[in-house]
C-alpha positions as CSV (number, residue, x, y, z in Angstrom):
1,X,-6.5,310.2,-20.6
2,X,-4.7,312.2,-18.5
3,X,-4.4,309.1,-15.8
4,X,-3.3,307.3,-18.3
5,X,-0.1,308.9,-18.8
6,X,0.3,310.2,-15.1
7,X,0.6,306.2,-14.9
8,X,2.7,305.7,-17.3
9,X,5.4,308.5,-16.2
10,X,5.0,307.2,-12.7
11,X,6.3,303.7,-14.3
12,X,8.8,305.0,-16.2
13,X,10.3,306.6,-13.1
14,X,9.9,303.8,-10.8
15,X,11.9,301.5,-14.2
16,X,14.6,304.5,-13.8
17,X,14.9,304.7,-10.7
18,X,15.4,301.1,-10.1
19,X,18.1,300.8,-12.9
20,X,19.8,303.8,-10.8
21,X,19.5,301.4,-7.8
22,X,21.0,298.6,-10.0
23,X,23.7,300.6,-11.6
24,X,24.8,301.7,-8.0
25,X,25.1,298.0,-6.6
26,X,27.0,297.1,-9.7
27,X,29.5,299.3,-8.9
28,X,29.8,299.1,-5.2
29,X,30.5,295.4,-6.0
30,X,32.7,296.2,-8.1
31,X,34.9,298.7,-6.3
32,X,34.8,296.0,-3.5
33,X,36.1,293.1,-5.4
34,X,38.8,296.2,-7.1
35,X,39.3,296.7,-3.1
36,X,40.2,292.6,-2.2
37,X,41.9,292.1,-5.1
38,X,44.3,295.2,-5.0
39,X,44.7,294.0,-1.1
40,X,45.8,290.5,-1.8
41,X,48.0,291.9,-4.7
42,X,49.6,293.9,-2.1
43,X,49.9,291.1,0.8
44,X,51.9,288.9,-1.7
45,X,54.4,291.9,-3.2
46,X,55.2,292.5,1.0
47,X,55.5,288.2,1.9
48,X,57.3,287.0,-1.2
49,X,60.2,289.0,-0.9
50,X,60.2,288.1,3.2
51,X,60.0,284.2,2.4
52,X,63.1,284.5,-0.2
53,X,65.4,286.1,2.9
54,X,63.8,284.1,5.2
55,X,65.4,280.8,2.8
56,X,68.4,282.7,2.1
57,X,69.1,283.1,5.7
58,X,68.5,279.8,6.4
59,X,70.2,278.5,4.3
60,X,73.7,277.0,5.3
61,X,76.9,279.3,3.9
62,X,79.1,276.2,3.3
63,X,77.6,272.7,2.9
64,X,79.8,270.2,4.1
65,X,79.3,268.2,1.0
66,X,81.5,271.9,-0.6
67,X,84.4,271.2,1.5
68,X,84.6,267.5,1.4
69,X,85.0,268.3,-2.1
70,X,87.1,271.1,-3.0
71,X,89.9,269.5,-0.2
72,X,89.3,265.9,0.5
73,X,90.4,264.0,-2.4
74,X,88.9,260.7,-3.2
75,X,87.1,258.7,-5.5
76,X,83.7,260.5,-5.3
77,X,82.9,264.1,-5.0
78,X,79.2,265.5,-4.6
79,X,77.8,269.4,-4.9
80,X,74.4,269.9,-5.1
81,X,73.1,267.1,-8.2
82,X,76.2,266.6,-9.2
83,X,78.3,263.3,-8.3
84,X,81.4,262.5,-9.8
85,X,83.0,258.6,-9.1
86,X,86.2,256.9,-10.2
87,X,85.6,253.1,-10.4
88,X,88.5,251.8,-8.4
89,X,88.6,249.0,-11.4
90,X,88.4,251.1,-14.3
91,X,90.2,254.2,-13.0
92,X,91.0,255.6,-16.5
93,X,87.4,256.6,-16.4
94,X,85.5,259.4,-14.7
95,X,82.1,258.7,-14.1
96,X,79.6,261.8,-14.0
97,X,75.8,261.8,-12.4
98,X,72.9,264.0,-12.0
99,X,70.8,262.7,-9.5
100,X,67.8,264.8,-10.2
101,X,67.6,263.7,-14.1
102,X,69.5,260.6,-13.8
103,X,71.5,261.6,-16.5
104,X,75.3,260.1,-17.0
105,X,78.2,260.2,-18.6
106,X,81.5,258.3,-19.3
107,X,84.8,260.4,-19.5
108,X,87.8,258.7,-20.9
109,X,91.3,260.4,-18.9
110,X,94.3,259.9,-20.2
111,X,95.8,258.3,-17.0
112,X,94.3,256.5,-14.0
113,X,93.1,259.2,-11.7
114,X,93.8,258.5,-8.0
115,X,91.8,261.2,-6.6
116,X,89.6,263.9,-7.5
117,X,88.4,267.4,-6.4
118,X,85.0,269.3,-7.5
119,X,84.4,273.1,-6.9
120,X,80.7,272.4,-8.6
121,X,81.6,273.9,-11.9
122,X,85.0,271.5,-12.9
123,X,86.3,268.8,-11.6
124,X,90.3,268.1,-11.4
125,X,92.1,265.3,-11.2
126,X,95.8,263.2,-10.4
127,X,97.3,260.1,-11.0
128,X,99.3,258.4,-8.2
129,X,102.9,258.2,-9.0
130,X,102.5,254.6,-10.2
131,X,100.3,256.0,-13.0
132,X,102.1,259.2,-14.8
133,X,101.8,262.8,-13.9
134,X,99.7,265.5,-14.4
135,X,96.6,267.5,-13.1
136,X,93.8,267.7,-15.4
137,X,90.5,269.7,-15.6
138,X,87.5,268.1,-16.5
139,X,84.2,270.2,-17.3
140,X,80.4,268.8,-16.7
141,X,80.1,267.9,-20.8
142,X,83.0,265.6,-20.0
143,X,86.0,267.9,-21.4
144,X,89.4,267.5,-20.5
145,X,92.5,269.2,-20.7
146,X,96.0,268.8,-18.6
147,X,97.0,272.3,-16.8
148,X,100.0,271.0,-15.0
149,X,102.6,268.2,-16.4
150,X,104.2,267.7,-13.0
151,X,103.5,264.9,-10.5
152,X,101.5,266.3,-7.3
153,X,99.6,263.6,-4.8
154,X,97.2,266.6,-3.4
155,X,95.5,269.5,-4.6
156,X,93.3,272.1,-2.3
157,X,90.7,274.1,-4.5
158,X,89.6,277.1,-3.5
159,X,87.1,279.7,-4.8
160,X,89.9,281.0,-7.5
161,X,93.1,279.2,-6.5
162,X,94.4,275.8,-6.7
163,X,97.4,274.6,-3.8
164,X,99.0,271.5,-4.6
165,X,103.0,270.8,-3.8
166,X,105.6,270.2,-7.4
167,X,107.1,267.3,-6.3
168,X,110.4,266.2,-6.7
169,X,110.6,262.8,-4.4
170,X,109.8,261.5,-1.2
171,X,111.0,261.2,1.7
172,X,113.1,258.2,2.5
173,X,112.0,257.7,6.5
174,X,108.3,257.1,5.2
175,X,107.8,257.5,1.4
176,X,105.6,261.2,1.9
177,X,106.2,263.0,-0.9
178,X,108.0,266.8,-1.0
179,X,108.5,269.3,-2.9
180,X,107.8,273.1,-3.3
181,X,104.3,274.1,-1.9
182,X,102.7,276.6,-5.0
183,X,99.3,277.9,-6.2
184,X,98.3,278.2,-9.7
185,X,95.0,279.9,-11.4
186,X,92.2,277.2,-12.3
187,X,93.6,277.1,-15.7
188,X,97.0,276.2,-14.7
189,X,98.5,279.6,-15.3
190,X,100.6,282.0,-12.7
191,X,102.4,278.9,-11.1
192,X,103.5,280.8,-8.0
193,X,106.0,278.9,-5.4
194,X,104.8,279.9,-1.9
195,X,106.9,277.6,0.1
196,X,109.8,275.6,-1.0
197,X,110.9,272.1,0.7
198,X,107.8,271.1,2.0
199,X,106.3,267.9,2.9
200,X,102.3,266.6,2.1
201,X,99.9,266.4,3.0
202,X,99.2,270.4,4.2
203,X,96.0,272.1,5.1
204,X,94.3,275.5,4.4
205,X,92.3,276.9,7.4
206,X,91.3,281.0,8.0
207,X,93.5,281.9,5.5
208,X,96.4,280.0,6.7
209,X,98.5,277.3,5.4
210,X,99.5,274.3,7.8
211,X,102.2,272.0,6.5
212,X,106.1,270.5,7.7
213,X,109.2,271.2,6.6
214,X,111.0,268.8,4.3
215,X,114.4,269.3,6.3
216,X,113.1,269.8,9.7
217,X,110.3,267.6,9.4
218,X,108.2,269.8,12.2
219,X,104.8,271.4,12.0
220,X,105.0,275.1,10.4
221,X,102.0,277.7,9.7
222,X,102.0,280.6,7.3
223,X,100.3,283.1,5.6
224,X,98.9,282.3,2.0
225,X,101.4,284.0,0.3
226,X,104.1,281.8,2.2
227,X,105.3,285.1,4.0
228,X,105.2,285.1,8.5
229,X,106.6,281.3,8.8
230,X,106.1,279.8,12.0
231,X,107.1,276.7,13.6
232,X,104.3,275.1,15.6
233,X,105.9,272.0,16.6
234,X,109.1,269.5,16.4
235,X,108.9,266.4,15.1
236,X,108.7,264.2,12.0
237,X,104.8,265.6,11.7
238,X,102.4,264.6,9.3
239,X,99.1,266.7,10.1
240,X,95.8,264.3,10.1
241,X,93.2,267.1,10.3
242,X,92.6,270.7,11.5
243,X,89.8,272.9,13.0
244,X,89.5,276.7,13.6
245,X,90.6,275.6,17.6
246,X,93.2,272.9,17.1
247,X,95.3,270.9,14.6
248,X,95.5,266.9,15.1
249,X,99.0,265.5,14.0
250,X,100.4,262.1,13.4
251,X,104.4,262.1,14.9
252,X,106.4,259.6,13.4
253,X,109.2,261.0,15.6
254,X,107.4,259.9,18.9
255,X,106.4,256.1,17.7
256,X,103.5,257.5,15.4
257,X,101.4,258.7,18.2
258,X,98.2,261.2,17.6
259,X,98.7,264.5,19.5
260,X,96.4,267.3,19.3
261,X,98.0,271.0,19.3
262,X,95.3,273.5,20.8
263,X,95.9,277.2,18.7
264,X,94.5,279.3,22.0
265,X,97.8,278.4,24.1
266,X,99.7,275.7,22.5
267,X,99.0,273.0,24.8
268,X,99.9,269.8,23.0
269,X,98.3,266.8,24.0
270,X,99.5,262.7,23.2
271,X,96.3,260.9,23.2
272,X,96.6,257.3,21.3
273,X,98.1,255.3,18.6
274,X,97.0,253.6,15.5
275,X,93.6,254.5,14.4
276,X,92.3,257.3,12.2
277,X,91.2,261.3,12.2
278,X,87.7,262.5,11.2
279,X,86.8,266.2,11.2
280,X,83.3,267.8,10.1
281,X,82.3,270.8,10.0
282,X,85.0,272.3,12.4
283,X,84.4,269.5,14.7
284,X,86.9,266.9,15.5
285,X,87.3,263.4,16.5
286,X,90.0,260.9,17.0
287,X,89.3,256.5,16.6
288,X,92.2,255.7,18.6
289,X,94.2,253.0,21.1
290,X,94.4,255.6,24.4
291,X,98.2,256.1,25.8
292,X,98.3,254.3,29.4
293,X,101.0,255.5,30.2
294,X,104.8,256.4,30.5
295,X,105.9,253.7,28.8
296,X,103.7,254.1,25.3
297,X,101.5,251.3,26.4
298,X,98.3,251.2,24.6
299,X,94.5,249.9,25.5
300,X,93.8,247.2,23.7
301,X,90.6,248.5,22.4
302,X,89.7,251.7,19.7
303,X,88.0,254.6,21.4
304,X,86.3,257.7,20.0
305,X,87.4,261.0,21.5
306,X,86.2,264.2,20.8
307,X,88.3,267.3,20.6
308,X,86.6,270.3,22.0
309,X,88.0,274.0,21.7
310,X,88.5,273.7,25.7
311,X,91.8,272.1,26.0
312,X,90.4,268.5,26.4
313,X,89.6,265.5,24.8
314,X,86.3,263.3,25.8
315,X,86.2,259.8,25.8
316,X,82.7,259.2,24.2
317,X,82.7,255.0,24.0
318,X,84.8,251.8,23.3
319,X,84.4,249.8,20.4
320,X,84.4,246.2,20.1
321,X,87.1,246.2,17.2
322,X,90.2,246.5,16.1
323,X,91.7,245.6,13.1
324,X,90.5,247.3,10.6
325,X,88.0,249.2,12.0
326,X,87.5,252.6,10.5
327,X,85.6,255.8,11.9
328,X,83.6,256.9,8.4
329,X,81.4,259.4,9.8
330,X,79.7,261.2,13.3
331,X,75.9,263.0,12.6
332,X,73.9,263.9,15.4
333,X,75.8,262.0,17.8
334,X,75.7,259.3,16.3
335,X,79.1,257.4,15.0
336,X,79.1,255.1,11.8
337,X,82.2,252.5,11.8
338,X,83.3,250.4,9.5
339,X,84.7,246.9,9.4
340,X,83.8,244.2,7.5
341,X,80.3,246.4,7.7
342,X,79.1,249.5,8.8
343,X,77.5,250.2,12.4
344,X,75.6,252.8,14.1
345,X,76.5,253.6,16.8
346,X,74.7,255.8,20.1
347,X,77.6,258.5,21.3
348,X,75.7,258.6,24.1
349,X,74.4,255.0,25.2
350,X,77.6,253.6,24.1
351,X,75.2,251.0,22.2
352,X,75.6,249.6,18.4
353,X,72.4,250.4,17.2
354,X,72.8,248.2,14.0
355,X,74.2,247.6,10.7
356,X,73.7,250.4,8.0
357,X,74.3,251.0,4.6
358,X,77.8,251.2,3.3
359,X,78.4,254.1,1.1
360,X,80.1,257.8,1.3
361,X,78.6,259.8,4.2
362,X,77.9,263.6,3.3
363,X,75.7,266.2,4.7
364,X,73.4,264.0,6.6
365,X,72.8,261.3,3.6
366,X,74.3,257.9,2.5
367,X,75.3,257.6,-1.1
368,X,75.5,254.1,-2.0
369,X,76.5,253.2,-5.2
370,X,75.1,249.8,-7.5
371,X,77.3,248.4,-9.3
372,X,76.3,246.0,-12.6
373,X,79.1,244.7,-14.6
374,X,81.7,247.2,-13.3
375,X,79.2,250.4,-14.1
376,X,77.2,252.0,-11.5
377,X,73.5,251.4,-12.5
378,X,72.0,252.7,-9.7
379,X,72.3,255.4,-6.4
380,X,70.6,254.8,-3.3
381,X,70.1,257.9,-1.1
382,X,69.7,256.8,2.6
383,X,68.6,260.1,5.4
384,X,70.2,259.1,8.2
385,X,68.0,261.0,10.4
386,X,64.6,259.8,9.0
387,X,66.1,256.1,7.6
388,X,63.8,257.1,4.3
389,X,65.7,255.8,1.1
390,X,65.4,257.2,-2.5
391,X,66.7,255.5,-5.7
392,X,68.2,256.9,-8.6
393,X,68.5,254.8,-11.8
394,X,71.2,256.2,-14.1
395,X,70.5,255.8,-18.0
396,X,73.7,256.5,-19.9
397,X,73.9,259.3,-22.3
398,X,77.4,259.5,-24.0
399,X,80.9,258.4,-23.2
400,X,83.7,261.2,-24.1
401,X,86.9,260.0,-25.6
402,X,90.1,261.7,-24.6
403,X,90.9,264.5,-27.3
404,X,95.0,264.5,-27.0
405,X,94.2,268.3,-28.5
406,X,92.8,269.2,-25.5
């Protein structure tokens, strides 16, 4: 009897003692998988915040797309999704895209824009003088209202300003129009006039303003406010494009020849004629017939030169047109001219590489733009560093009439 239940407590303590053992393990897993978990947790609270200011460091302060934008004026603008296009047949609309949903829209204006400029929230816009007056503001739902009833042929956006010149004629030598150089808010109020008797087209660069004098015709720089006028050069100037090192001029004085004004020690150098100006990112080139010599002879041929900050400009290759050959674009050392087409073309080699895409080069990437029956039905996106091509088929959500309440 007695072994009997010395057998049985000897089992029930062995059964207790083994759920002990069990209860233990339990927990020891437990508190390891507590352990891991806790430990990851705290890996990705330390790397998620390092790979956000990793991207925001790497990511570029001021596209180029940004720029082209908010100074260029043209018929297409481009920040971020957004692309804006005036259809050089059908000028009294504005055309708006998003190239990540497709989505577009038609905007009635109430004139025939010539050019517009985008800041990535509004987009503003002027007729040429053949077309009326004006500068109107134009929202991304396709709103618009006038802020200015003047005539002005350029605007320059900045991040709260707008600089654009109130005309009041041209100039009889070589129809560039003048007037008073002013700045207004985004909203057309606090017209402010800077500089009077001024001459387009003028530039903004570190806070400066580059422009010529209606009277004197020469090349003047300022401060924003209008104050510390200086004059930079003589001549009937019209400037053609500017960097933080040099300013390249057209001189209609001096049998329109290209001359390049370095900022460090005012050297000014005459390097061709005819031809056109291309700047990029505070880089600058010049698609020109070279001066050889005294007597303003020209080569017979268009060359690309590019302006360093160094006081020198470097013959980089000969074309193998005139004409109407135009410099579009320069990415990675590599030049895109166009003629009757566009061609790639080797900075280095001197070789044309081929025909490409025509379209409007920005940040790396051609836009081109299908056309069906006068509306663009379609965007191609070419990277001109991989050659990949995406397309983008726009589907048409609303057109917006002109409100003369607006």
């Amino acid at each position: 009897m007695r072994s009997g239940v010395r057998g049985r407590n000897n089992k029930n303590k062995k059964t207790k003692k083994f759920k002990i053992i069990i209860i233990i393990i339990v927990i020891i897993i437990a508190l390891i998988a507590l352990g891991i978990f806790a430990y990851r947790n705290r890996n990705q609270n330390v790397e998620e915040p390092q790979q956000i200011e990793q991207n925001e460091i790497q990511e570029p302060q001021e596209k180029e797309e940004v720029t082209y934008s908010m100074t260029n004026g043209d018929d297409f603008v481009k920040i971020d999704n957004i692309i804006a296009y005036l259809n050089p047949l059908d000028v009294n609309y504005l055309n708006i895209y998003n190239i990540e949903t497709g989505e577009a829209i038609v905007v009635e204006t109430p004139k025939a824009l010539s050019k517009i400029y985008f800041d990535g929230k509004n987009i503003y816009g002027v007729p040429n003088h053949y077309t009326g007056q004006g500068i109107y503001k134009i929202d991304m739902q396709g709103n618009v209202k006038q802020i200015y009833e003047g005539e002005s042929l350029q605007l320059w956006l900045t991040e709260d300003k707008i600089y654009f010149v109130k005309q009041n004629g041209f100039d009889q030598i070589n129809q560039i129009p003048q007037g008073d150089l002013c700045s207004m808010d985004k909203d057309g109020g606090n017209i402010t006039t800077i500089i009077p008797n001024t001459r387009n087209y003028f530039k903004i660069q570190q806070d400066k303003i580059y422009y010529s004098n209606m009277e004197t015709k020469g090349l003047y720089v300022a401060d924003l406010n209008g104050e510390n006028s200086k004059e930079l050069a003589q001549g009937r100037i019209t400037i053609a494009g500017i960097t933080d090192d040099y300013i390249i001029y057209l001189d209609y004085a001096d049998e329109e020849k290209y001359h390049v004004l370095y900022l460090s020690d005012m050297t000014n150098h005459e390097v061709g004629r005819f031809g056109n100006c291309y700047i990029r990112q505070n880089e600058g080139y010049l698609f020109t017939r070279k001066l050889t010599g005294e007597d303003n002879n020209v080569e017979n041929r268009l060359s690309i030169f590019k302006i360093d900050s160094n006081n020198k400009e470097e013959k980089q290759i000969y074309t193998h047109k005139l004409a109407m050959s135009y410099l579009m674009y320069v990415y990675q050392n590599k030049a895109y001219i166009q003629d009757l087409e566009t061609q790639r073309i080797d900075l280095e080699s001197g070789e044309v590489e081929g025909t490409v895409k025509t379209g409007y080069y920005l940040d790396g990437y051609c836009y081109e733009l299908v056309k069906n029956d006068n509306l663009v039905t379609d965007i191609w996106i070419y990277n001109l560093e991989t050659l990949e091509e995406k397309n983008v088929t726009l589907s048409y959500v609303k057109t917006v009439n002109y409100n003369n309440e607006n």
